[in-house]
N, C-alpha and C positions, 0 to 999 in steps of 0.2 A: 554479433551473433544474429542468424536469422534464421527463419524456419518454425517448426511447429518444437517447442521444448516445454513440455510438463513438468509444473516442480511444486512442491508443497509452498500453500504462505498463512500470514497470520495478521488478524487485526489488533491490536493490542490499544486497551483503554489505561494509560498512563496519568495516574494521580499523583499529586504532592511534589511533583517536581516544572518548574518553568510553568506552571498552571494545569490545567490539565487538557489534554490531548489527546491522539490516538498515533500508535507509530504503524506501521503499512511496511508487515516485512517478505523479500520474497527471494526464496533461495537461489542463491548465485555461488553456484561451487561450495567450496566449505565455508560460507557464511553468509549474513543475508543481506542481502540491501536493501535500506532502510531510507523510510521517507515520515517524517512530523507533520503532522496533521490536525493543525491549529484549531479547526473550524469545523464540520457533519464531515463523517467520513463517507459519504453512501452520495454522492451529486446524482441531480437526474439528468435527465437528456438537456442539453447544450450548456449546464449548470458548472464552473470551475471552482475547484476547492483548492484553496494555496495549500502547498506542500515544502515543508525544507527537505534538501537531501542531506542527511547527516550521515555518522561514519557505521558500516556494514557492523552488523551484531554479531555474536557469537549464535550456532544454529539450535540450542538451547532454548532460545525463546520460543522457537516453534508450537511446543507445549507445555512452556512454563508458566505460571501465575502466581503471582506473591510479590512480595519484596524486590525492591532494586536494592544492590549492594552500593555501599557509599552514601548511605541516607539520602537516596534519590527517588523518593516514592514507592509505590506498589504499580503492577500492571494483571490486569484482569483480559482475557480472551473474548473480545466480542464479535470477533467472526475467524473462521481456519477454512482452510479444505487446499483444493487444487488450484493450478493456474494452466492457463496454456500461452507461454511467452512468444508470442509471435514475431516481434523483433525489438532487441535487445541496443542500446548504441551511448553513446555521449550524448546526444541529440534527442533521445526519445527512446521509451519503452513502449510497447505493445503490449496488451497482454488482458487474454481474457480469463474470467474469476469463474468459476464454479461453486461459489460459497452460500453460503446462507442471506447475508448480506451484501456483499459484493457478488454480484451477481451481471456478467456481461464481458462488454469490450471497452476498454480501457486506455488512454493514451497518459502517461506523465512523461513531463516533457519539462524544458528549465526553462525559463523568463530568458535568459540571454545565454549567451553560447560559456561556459564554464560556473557559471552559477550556483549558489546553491538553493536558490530561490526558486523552486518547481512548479507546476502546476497539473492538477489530476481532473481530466475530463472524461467524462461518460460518451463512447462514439456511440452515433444515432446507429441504429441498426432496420433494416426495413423489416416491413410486416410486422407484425402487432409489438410492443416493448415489454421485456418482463420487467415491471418496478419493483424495485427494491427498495423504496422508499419505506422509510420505519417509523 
């Protein structure tokens, strides 16, 4: 998919389970696609933050906080709002944040071609940079 496509997403701070993280979820039809985010979830200019891609969530999590079912943690909301998916593929998303935190243009993208092994960069953008740095 390419083109300009607006969808809601969500930063999700995920405790008690596989250590804690942040999941990076962003609506993709009826559910979301989901990326693990070991390390800051907020990189700054030229800054890459590893990403796994794991399996699509239910669209639920968009505004849920509490508990995971299956005694797999709690997850708390540390950033929401818009996106604007500029292009979408196996190879690479686009996609710019209108959030609080996430805040710009964005590429994730895999380490090797089927992977699940990602990686999320902050693109330089000209003229002054808004930091989202927290």
């Amino acid at each position: 998919m390419t083109g300009s496509d607006v969808r809601r997403f969500v930063l999700l701070r995920h405790e008690g389970f596989g250590g804690a993280h942040w999941d990076l979820m962003l609506e993709a039809g009826e559910r979301l696609a989901t990326w693990r985010l070991p390390g800051r979830a907020n990189p700054g200019d030229d800054d890459v933050v590893p990403a796994e891609r794991i399996g699509d969530h239910r669209r639920d999590y968009l505004d849920y906080e509490g508990p995971v079912r299956g005694d797999r943690g709690h997850v708390r909301q540390s950033d929401m709002g818009t996106c604007r998916v500029l292009a979408e593929s196996a190879e690479a998303w686009s996609v710019e944040f209108f959030g609080a935190r996430l805040r710009g243009r964005y590429q994730l993208s895999p380490n090797s071609p089927g992977s699940s092994s990602w990686s999320l960069r902050r693109l330089r953008e000209d003229g002054p940079s808004d930091s989202m740095r927290k």
